[in-house]
C-alpha positions as a printed Julia matrix, in Angstrom:
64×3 Matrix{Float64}:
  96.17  131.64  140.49
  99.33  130.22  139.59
 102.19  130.48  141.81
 106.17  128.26  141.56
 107.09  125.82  143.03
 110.42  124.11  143.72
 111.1   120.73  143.62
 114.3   118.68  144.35
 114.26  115.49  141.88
 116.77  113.12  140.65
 118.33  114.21  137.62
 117.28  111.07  135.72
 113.43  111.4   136.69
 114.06  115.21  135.17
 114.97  114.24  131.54
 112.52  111.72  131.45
 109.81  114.12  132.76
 111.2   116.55  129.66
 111.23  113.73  127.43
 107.85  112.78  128.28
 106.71  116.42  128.23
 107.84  117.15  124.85
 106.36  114.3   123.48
 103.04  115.38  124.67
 103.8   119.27  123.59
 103.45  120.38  126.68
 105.64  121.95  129.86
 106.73  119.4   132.87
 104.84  121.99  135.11
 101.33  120.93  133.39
 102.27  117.33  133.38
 103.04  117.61  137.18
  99.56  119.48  137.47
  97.97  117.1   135.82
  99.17  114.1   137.59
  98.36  116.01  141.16
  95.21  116.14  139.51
  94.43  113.13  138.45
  95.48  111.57  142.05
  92.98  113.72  143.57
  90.23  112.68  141.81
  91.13  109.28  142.27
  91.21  109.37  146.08
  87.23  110.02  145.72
  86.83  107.81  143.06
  87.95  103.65  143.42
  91.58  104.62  144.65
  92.15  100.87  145.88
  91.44   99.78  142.21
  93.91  102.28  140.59
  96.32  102.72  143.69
  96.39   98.15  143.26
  96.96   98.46  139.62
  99.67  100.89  139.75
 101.59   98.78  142.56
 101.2    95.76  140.55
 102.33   97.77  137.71
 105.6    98.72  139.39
 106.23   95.43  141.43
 106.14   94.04  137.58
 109.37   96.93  137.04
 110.96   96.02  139.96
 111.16   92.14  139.18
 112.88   92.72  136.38
């Protein structure tokens, strides 16, 4: 069942979500879904692995 759902985000992450989303040809509502997803799965799967890459990942952003 599908049901809306409101978000408040900054306006920046919201054009890069659209950006991102028309890239893919698809809506920022699946790309959201997917992403909830995804996060799910990986809190049964080896989240320390993917949660550790992704921090080192953004630590990398923030340095610069």
């Amino acid at each position: 069942m599908r049901t809306k759902l409101t978000l408040r985000i900054d306006k920046e992450v919201i054009e890069l979500a659209k950006k991102i989303a028309d890239e893919r040809k698809t809506s920022v509502s699946r790309l959201f879904e997917e992403h909830i997803a995804l996060l799910g799965k990986t809190e049964n799967a080896d989240r320390n692995t993917i949660t550790g890459e992704r921090t080192q990942f953004l630590k990398g952003i923030l340095k610069k």
